[in-house]
C-alpha positions as CSV (number, residue, x, y, z in Angstrom):
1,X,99.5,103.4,94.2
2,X,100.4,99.5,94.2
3,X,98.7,98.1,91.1
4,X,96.5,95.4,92.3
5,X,94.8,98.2,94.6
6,X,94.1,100.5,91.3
7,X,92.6,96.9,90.0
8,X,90.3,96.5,92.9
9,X,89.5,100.2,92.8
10,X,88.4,99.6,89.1
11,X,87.3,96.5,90.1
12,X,84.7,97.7,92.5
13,X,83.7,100.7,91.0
14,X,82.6,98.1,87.7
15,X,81.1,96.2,89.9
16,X,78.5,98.9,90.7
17,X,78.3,100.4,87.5
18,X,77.3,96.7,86.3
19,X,74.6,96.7,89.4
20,X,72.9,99.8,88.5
21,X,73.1,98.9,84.4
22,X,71.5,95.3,85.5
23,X,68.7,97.1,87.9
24,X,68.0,99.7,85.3
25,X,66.7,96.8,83.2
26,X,64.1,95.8,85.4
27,X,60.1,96.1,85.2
28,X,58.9,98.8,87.3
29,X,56.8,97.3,90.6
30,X,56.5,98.2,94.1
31,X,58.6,95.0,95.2
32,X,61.7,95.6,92.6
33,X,62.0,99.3,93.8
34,X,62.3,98.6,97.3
35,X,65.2,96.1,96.2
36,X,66.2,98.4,93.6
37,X,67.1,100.9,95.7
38,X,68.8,99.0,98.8
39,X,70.8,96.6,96.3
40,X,71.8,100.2,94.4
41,X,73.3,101.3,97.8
42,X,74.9,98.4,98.7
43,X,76.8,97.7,95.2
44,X,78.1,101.2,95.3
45,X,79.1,101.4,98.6
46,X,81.4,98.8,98.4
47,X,83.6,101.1,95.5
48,X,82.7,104.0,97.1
49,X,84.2,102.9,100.7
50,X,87.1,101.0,99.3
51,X,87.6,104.6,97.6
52,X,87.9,105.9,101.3
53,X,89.5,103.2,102.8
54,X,92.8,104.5,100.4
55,X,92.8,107.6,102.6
56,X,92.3,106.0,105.9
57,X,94.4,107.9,108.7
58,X,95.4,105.0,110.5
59,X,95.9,100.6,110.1
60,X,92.9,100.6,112.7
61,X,91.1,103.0,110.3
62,X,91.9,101.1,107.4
63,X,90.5,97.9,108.4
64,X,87.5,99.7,110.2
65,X,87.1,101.0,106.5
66,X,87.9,97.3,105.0
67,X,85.1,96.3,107.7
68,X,82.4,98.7,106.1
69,X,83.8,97.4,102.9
70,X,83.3,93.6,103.5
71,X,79.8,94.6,105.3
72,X,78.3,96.7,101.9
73,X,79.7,93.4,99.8
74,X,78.0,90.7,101.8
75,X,74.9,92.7,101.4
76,X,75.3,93.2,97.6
77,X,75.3,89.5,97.3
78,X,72.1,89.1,99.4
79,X,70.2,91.0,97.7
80,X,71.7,89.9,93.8
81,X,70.5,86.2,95.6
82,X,67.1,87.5,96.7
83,X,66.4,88.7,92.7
84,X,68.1,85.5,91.3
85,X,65.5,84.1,93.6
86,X,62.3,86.1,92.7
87,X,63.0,86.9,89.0
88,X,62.2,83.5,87.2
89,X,62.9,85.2,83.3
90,X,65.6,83.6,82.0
91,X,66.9,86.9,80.4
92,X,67.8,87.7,84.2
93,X,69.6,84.8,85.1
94,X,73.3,85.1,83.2
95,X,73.5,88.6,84.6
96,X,72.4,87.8,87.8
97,X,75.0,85.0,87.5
98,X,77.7,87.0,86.8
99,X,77.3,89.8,89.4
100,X,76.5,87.5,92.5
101,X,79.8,85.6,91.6
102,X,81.5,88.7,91.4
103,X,80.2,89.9,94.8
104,X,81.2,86.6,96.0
105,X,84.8,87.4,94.8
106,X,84.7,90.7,96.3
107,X,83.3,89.2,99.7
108,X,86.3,87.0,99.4
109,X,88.8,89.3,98.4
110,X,87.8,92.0,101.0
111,X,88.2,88.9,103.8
112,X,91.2,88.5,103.1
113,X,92.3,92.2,103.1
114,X,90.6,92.5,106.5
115,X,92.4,89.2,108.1
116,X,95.6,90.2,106.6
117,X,95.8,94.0,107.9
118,X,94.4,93.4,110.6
119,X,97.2,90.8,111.7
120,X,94.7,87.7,113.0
């Protein structure tokens, strides 16, 4: 397996492990629960389908997988900026920091893996 793919597979499965380890900090309430759990899907997903995409059966597979990929990170990030948004504490905010600008990476770095395998 080409390097940089086993750093992006690392990179994203980190990147949900950090997720869950940030939302397991959080007060229990009926509003962080409900963004608990979908930003908790979304941050994994994006490992878990990058994980799949390695096995894809086809280029148009692949970037259909990339797709799902890009999807689950754009997502991540919308919900890391809806708690940036609604948790004022300042103990949030460096983490919060540091894992939207990582899903903005990985909304970047997927983008480009789409664009490029998919040849437009």
């Amino acid at each position: 397996m080409d390097p940089k793919t086993e750093e992006l597979l690392e990179r994203t499965f980190q990147f949900g492990v950090d997720v869950l380890t940030f939302l397991s900090t959080l007060p229990k309430s009926k509003v962080n629960d409900v963004l608990t759990y979908q930003l908790a899907k979304a941050a994994t997903s994006v490992g878990a389908n990058y994980e799949e995409a390695q096995a894809a059966e086809s280029k148009n597979d692949f970037v259909h997988k990339i797709s799902i990929v890009l999807k689950e990170a754009r997502e991540s990030n919308y919900w890391l900026r809806v708690f940036k948004a609604i948790l004022k504490e300042e103990v949030y905010q460096n983490p919060l920091d540091r894992l939207t600008n990582e899903s903005k990476e990985l909304k970047s770095i997927f983008s480009r893996i789409k664009i490029t395998a998919s040849g437009k």
